[in-house]
N, CA, C and O atoms as a Tripos MOL2 file, in Angstrom:
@<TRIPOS>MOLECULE
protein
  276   275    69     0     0
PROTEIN
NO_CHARGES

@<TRIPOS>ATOM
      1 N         -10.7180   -7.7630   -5.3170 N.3       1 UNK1
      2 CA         -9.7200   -8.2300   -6.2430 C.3       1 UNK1
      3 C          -8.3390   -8.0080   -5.6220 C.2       1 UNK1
      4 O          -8.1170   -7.0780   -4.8470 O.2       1 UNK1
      5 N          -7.4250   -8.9000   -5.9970 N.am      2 UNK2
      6 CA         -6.1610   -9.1230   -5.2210 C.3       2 UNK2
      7 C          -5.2090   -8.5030   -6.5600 C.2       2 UNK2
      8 O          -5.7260   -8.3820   -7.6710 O.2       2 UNK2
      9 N          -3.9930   -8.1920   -6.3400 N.am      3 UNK3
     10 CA         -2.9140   -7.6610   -6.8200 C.3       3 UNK3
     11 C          -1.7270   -7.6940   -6.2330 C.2       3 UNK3
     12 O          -1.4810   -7.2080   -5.1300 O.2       3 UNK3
     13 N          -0.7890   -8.3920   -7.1060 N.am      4 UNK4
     14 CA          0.8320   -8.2910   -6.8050 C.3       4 UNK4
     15 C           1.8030   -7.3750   -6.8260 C.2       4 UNK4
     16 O           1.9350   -7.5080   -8.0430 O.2       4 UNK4
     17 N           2.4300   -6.7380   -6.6200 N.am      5 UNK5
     18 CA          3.0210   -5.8960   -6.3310 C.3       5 UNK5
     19 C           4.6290   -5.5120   -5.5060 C.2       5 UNK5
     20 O           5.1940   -6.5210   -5.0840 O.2       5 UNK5
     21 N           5.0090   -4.8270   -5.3810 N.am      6 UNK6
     22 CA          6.1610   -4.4760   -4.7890 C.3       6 UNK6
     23 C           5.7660   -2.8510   -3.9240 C.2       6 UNK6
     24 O           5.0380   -1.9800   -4.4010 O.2       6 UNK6
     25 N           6.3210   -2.7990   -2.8640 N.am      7 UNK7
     26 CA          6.3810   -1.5840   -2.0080 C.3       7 UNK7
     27 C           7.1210   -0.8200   -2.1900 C.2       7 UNK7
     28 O           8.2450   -1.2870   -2.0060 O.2       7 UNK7
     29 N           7.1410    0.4780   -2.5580 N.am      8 UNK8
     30 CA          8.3650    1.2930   -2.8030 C.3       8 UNK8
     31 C           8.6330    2.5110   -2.1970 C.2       8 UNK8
     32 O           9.3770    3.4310   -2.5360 O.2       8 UNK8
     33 N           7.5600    2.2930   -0.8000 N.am      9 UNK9
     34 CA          8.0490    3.3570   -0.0090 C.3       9 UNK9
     35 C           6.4400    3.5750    0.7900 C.2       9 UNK9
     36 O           5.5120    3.0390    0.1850 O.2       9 UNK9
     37 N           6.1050    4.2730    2.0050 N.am     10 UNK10
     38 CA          5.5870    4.4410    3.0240 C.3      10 UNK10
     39 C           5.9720    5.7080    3.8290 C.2      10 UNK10
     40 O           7.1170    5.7750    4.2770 O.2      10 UNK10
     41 N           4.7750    7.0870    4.1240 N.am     11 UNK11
     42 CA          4.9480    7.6810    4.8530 C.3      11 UNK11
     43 C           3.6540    7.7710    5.9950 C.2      11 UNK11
     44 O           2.4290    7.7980    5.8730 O.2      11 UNK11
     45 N           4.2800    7.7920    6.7740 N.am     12 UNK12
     46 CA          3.0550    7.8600    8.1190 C.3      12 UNK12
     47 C           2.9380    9.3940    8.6180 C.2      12 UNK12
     48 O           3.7940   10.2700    8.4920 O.2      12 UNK12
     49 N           1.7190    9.4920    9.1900 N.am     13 UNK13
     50 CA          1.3140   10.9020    9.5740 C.3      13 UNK13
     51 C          -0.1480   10.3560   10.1230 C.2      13 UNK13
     52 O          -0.6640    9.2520    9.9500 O.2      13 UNK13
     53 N          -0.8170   11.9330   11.1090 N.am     14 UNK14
     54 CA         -1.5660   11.2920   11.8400 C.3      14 UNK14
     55 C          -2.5240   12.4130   11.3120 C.2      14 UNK14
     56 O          -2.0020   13.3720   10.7440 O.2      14 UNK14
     57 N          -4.1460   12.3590   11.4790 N.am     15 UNK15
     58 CA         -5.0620   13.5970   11.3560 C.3      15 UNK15
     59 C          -6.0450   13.2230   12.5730 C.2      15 UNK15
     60 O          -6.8090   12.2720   12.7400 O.2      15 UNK15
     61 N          -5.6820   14.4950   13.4590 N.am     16 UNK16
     62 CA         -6.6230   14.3140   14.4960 C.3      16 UNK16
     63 C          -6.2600   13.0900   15.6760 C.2      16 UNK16
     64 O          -7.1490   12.7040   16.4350 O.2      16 UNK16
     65 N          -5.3680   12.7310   15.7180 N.am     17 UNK17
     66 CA         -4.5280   12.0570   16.1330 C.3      17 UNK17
     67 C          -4.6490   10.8230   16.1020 C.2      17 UNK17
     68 O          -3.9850   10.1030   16.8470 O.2      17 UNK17
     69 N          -5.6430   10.2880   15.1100 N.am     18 UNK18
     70 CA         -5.3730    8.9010   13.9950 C.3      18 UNK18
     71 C          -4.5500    8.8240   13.5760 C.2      18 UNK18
     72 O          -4.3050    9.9230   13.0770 O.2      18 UNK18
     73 N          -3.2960    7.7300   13.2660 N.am     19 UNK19
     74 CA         -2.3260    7.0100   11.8680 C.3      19 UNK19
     75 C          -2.8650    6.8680   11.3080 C.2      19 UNK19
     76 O          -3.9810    6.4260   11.5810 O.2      19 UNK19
     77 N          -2.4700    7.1360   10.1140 N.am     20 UNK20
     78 CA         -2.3700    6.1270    8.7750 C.3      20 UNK20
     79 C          -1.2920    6.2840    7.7150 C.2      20 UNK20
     80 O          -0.6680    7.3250    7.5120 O.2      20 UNK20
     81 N          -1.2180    5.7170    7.3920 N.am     21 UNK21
     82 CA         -0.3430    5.7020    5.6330 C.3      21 UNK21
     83 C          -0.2090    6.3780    4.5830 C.2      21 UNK21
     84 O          -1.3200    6.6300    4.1150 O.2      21 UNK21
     85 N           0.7720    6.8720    3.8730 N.am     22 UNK22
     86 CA          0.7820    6.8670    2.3560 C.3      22 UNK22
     87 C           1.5250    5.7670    1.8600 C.2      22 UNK22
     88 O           2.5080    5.6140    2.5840 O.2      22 UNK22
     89 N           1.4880    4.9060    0.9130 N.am     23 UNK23
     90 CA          1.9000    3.9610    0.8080 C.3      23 UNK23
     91 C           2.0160    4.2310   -0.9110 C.2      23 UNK23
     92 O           1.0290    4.4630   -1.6100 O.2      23 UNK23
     93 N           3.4250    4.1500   -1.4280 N.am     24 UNK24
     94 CA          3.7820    4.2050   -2.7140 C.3      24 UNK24
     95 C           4.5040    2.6220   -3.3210 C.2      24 UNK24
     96 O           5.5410    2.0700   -2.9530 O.2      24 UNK24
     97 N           3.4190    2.1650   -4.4530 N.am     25 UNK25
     98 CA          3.7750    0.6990   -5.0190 C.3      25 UNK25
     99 C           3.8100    0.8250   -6.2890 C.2      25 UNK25
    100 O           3.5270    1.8150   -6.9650 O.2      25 UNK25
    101 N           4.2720   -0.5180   -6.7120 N.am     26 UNK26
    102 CA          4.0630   -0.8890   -8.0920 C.3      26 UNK26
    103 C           3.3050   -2.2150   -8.2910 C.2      26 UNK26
    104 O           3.6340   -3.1620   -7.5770 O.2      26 UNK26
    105 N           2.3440   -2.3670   -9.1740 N.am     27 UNK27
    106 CA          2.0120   -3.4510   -9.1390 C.3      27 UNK27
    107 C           2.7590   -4.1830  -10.4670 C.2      27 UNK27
    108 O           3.1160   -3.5440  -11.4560 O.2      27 UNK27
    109 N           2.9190   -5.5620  -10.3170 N.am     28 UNK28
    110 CA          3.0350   -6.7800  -11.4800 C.3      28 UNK28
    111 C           2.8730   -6.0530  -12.5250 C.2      28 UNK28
    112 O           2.0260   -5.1850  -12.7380 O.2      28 UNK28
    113 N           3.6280   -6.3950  -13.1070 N.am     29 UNK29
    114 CA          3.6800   -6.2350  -15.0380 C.3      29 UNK29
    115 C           3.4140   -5.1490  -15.4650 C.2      29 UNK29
    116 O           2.8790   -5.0950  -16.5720 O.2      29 UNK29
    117 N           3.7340   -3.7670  -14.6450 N.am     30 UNK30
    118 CA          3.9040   -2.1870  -14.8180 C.3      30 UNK30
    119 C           5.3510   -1.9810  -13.5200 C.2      30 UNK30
    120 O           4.9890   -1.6400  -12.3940 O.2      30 UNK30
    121 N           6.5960   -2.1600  -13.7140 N.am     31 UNK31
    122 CA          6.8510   -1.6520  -12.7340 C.3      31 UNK31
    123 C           7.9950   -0.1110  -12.6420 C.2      31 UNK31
    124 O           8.8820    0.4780  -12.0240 O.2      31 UNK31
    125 N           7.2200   -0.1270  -13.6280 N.am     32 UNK32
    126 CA          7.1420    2.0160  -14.2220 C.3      32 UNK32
    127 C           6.1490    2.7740  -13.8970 C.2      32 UNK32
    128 O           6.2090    3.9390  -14.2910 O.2      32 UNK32
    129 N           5.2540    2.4510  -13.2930 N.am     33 UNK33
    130 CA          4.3850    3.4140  -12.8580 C.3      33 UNK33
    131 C           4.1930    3.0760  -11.3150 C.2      33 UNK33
    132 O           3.7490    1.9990  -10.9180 O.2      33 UNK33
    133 N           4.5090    3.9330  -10.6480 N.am     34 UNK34
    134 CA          4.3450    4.3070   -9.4330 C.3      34 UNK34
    135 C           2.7770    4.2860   -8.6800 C.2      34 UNK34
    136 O           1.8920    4.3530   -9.5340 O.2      34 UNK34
    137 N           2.4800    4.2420   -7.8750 N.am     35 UNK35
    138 CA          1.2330    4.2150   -7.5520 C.3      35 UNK35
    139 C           0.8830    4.6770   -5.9120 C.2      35 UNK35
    140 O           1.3170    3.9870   -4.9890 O.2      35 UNK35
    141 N           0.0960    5.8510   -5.6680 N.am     36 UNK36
    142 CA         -0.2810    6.4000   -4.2780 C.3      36 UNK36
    143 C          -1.3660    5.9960   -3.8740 C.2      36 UNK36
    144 O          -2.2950    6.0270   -4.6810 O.2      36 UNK36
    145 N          -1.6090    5.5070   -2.5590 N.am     37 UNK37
    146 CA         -3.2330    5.1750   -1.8500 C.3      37 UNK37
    147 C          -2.6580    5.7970   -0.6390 C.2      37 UNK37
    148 O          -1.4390    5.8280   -0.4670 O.2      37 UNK37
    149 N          -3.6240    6.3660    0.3300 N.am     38 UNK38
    150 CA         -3.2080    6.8920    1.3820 C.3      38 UNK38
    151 C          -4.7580    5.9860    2.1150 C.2      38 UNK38
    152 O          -5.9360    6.1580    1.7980 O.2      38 UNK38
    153 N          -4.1570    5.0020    3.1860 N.am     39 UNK39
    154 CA         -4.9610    3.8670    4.0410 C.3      39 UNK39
    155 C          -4.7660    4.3980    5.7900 C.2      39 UNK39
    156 O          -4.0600    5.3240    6.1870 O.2      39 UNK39
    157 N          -5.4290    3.6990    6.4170 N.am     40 UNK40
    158 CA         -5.7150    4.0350    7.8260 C.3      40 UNK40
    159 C          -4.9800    3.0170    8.1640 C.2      40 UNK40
    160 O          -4.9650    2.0420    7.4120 O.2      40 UNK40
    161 N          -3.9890    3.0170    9.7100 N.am     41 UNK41
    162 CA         -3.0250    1.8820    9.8860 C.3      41 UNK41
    163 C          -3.4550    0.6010    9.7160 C.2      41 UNK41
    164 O          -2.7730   -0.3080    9.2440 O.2      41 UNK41
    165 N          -5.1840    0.4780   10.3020 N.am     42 UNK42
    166 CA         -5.3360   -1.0570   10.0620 C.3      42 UNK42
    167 C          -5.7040   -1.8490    9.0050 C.2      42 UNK42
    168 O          -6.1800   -2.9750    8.8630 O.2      42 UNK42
    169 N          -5.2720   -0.7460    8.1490 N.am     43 UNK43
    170 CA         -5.2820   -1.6940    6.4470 C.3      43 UNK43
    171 C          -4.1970   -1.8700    6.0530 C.2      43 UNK43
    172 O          -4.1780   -2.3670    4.9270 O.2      43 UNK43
    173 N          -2.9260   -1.6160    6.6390 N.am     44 UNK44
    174 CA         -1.6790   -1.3950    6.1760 C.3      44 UNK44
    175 C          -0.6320   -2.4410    7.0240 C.2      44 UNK44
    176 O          -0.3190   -1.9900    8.1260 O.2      44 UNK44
    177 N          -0.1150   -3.6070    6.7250 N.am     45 UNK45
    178 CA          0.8710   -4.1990    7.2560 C.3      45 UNK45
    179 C           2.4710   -3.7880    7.6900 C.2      45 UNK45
    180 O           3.4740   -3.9500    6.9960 O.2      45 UNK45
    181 N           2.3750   -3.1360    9.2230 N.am     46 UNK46
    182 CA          3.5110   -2.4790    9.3080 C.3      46 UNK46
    183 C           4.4790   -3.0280    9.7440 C.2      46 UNK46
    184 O           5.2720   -2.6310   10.5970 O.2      46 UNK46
    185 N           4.4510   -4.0430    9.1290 N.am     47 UNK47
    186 CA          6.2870   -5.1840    8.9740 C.3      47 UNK47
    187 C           6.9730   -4.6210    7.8910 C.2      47 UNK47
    188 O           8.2030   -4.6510    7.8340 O.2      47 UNK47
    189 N           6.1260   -4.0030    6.8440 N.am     48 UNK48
    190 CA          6.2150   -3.6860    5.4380 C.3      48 UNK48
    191 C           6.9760   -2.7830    5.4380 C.2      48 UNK48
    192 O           6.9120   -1.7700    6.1340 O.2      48 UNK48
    193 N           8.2100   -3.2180    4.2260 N.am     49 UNK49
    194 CA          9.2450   -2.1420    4.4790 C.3      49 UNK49
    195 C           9.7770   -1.9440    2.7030 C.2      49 UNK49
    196 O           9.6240   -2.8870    1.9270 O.2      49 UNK49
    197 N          10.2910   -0.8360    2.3160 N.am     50 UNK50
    198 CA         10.3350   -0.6730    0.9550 C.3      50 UNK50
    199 C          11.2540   -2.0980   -0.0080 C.2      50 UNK50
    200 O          12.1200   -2.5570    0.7360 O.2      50 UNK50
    201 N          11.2390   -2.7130   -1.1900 N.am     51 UNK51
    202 CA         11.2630   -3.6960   -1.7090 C.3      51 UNK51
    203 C          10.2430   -4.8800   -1.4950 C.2      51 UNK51
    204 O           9.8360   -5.5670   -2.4330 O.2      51 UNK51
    205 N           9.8180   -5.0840   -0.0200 N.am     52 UNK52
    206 CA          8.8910   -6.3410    0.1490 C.3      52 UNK52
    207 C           8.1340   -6.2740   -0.8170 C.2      52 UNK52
    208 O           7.9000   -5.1610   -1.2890 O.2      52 UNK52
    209 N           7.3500   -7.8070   -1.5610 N.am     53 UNK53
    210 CA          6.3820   -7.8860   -2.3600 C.3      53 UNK53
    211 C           5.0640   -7.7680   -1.7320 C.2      53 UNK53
    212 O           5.2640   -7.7870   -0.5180 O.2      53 UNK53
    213 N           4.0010   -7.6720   -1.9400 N.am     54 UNK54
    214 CA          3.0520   -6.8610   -1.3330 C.3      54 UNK54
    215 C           1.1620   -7.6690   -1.9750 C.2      54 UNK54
    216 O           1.1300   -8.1140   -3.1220 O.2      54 UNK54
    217 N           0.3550   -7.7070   -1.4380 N.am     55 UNK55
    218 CA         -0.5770   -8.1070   -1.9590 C.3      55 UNK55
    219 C          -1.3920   -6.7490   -1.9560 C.2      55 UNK55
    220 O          -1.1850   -5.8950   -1.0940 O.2      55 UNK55
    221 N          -2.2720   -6.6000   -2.8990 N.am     56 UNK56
    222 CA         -2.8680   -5.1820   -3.1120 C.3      56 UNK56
    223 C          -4.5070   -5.4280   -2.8840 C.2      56 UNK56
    224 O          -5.0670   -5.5120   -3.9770 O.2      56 UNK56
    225 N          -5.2320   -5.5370   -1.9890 N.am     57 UNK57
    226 CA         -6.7400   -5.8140   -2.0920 C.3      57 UNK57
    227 C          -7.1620   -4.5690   -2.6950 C.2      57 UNK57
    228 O          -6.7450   -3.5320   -2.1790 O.2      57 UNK57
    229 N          -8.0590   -4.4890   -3.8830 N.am     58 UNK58
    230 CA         -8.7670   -3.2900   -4.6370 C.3      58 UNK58
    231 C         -10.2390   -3.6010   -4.3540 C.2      58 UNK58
    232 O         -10.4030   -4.7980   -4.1160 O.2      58 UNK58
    233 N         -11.4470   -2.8050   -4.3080 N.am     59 UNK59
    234 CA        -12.9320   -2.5030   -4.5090 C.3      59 UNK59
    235 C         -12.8730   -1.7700   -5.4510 C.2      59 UNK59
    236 O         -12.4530   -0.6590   -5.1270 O.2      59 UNK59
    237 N         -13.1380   -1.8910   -6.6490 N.am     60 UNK60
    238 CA        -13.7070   -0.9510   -7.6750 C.3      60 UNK60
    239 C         -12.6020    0.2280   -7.8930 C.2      60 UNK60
    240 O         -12.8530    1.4210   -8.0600 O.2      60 UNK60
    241 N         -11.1270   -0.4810   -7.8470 N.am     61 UNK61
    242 CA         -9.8650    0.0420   -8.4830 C.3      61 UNK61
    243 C          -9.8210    1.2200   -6.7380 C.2      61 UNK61
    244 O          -9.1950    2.2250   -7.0780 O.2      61 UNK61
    245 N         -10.0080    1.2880   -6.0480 N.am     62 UNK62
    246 CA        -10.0850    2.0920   -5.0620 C.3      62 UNK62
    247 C          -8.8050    0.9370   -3.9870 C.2      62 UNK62
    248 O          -9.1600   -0.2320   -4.1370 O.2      62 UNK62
    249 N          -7.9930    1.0010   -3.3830 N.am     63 UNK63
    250 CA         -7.2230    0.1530   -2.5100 C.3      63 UNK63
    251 C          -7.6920    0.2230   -1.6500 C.2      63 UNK63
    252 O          -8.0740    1.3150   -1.2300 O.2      63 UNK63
    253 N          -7.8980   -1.0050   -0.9340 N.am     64 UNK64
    254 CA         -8.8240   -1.0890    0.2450 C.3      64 UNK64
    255 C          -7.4650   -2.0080    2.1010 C.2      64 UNK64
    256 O          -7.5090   -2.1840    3.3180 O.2      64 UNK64
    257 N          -6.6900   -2.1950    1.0550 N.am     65 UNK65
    258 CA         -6.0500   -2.8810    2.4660 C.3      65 UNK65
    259 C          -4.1330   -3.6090    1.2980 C.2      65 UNK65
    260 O          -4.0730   -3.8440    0.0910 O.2      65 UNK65
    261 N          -3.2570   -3.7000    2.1010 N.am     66 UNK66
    262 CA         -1.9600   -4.0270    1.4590 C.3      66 UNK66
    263 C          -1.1720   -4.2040    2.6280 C.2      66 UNK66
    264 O          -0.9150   -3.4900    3.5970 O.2      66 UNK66
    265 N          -0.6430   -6.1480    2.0230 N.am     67 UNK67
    266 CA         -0.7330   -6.7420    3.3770 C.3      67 UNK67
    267 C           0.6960   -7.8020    2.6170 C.2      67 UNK67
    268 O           0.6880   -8.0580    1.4120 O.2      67 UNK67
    269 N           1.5480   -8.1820    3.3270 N.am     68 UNK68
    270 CA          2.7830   -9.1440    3.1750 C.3      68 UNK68
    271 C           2.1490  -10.2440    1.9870 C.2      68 UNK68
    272 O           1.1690  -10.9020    2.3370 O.2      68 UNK68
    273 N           2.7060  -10.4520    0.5650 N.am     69 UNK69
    274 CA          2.5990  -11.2740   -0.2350 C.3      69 UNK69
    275 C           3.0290  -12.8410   -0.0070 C.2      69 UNK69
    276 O           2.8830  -13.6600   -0.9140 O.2      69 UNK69
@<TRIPOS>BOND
     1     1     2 1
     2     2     3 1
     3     3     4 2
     4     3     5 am
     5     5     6 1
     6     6     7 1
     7     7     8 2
     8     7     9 am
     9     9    10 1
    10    10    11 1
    11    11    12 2
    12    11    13 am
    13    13    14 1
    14    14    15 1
    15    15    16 2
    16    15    17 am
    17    17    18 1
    18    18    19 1
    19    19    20 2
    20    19    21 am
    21    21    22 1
    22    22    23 1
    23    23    24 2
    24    23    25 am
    25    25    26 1
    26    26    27 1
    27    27    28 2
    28    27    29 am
    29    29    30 1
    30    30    31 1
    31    31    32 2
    32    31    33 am
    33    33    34 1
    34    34    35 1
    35    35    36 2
    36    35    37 am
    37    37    38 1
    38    38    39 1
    39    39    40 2
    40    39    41 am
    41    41    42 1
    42    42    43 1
    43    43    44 2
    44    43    45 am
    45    45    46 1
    46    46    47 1
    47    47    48 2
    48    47    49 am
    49    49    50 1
    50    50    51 1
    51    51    52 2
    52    51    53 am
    53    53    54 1
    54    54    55 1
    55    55    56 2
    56    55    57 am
    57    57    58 1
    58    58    59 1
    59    59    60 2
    60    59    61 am
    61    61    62 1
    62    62    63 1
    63    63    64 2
    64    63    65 am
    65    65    66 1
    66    66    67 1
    67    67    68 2
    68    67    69 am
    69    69    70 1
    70    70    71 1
    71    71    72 2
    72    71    73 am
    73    73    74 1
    74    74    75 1
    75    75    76 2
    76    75    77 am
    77    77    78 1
    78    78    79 1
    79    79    80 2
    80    79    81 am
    81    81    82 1
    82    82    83 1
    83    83    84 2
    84    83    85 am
    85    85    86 1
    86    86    87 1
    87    87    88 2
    88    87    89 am
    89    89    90 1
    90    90    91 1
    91    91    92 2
    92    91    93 am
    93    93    94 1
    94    94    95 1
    95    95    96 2
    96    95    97 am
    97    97    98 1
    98    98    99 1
    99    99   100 2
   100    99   101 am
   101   101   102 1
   102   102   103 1
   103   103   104 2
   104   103   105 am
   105   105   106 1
   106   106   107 1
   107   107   108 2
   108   107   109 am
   109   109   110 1
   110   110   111 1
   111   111   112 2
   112   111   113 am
   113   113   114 1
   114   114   115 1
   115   115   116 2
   116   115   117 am
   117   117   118 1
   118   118   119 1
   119   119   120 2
   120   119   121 am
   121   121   122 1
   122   122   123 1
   123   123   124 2
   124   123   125 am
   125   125   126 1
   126   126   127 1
   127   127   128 2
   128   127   129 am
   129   129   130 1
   130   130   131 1
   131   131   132 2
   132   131   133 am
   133   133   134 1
   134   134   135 1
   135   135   136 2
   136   135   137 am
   137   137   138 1
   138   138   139 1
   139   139   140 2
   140   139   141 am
   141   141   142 1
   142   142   143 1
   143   143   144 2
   144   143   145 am
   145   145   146 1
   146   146   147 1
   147   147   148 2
   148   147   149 am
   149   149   150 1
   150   150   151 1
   151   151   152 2
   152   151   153 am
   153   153   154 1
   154   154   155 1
   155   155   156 2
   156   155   157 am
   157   157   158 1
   158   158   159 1
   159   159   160 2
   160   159   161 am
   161   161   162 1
   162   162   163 1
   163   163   164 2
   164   163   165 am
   165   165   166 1
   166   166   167 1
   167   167   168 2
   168   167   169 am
   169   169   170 1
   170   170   171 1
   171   171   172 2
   172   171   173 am
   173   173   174 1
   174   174   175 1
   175   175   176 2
   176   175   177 am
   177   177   178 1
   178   178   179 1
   179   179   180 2
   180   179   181 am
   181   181   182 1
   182   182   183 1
   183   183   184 2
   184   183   185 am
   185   185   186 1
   186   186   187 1
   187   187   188 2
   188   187   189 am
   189   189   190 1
   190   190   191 1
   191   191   192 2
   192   191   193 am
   193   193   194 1
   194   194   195 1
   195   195   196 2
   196   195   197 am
   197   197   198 1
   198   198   199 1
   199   199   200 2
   200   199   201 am
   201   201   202 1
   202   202   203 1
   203   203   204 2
   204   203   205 am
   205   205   206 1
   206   206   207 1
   207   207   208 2
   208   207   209 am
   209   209   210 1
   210   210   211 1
   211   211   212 2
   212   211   213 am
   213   213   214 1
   214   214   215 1
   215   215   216 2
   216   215   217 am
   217   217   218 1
   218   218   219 1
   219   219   220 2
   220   219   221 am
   221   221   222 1
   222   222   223 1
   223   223   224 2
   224   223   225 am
   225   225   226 1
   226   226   227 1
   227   227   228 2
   228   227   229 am
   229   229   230 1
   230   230   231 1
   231   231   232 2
   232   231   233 am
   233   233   234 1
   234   234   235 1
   235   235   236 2
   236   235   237 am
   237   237   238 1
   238   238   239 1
   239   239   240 2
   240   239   241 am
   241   241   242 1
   242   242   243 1
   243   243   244 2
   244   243   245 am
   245   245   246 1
   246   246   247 1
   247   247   248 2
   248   247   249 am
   249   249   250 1
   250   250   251 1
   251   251   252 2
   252   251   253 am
   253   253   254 1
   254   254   255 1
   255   255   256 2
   256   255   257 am
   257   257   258 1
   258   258   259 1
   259   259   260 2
   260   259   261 am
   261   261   262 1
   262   262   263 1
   263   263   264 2
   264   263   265 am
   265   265   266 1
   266   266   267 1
   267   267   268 2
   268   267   269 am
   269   269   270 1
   270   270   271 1
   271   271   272 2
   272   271   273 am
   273   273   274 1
   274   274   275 1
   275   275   276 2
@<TRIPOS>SUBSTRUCTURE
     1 UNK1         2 RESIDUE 1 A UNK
     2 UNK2         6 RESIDUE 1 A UNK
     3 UNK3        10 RESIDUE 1 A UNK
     4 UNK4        14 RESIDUE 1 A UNK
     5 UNK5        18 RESIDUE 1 A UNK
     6 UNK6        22 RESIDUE 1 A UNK
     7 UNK7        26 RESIDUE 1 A UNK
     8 UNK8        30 RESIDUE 1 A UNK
     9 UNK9        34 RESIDUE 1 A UNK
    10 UNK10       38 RESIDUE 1 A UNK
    11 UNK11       42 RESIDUE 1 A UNK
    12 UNK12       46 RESIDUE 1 A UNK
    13 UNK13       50 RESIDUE 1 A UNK
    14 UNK14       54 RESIDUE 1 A UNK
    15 UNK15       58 RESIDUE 1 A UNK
    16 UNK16       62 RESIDUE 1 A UNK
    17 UNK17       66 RESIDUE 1 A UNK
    18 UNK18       70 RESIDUE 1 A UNK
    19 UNK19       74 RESIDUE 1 A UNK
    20 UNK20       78 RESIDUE 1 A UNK
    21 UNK21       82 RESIDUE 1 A UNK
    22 UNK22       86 RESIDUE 1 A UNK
    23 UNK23       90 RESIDUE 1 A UNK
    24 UNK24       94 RESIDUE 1 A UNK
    25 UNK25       98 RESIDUE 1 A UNK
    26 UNK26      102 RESIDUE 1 A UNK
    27 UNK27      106 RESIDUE 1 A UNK
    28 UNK28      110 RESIDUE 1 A UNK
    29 UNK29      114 RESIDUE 1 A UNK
    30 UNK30      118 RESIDUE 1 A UNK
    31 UNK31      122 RESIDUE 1 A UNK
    32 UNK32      126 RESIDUE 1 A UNK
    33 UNK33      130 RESIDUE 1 A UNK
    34 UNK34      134 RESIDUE 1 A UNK
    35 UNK35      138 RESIDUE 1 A UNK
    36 UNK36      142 RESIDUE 1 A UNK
    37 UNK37      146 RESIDUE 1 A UNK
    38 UNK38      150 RESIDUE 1 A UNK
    39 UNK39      154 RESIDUE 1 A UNK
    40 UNK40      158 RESIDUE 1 A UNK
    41 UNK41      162 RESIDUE 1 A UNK
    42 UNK42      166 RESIDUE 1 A UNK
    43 UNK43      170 RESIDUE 1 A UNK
    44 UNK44      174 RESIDUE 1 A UNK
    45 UNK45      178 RESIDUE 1 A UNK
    46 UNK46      182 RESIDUE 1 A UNK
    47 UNK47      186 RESIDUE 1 A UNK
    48 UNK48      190 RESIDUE 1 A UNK
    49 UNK49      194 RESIDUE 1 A UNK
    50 UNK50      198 RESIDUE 1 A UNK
    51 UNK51      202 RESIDUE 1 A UNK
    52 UNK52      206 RESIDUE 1 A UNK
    53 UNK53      210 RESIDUE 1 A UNK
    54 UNK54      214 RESIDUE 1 A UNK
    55 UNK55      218 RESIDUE 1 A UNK
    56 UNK56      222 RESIDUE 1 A UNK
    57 UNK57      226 RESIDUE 1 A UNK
    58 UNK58      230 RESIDUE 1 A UNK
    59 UNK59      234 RESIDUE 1 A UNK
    60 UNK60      238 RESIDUE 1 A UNK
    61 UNK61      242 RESIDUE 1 A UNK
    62 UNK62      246 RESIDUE 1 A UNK
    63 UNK63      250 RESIDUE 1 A UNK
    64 UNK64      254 RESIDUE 1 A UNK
    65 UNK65      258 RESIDUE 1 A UNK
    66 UNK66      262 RESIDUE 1 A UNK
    67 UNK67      266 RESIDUE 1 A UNK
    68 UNK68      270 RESIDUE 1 A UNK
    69 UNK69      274 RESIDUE 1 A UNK
């Protein structure tokens, strides 16, 4: 399932000397609630910069990938 959204911020850090993301959004028609997924870089579009609108791929409300709208 797909979701609209806005980006409202991104921190990177590595474990074990993998990247990945924390990635803080809002999706469409809540944009009062804040929202955390922490993704591995290659689910994460790193053009993406805070304001861009954002597409949200979900599995079973779990974020699976968030990529340029």
């Amino acid at each position: 399932m797909e979701q609209s959204g806005t980006l409202e911020g991104v921190q990177r850090y590595t474990i074990h000397g993998s990247p990945y993301v924390r990635v803080f959004f809002t999706l469409e028609g809540d944009a009062e609630t804040v929202v955390q997924a922490q993704l591995p870089i290659e689910a994460f579009d790193e053009s993406l910069r805070p304001g861009d609108p954002i597409s949200v791929t979900m599995l079973m409300r779990t974020v699976m990938a968030v990529a340029r709208r």
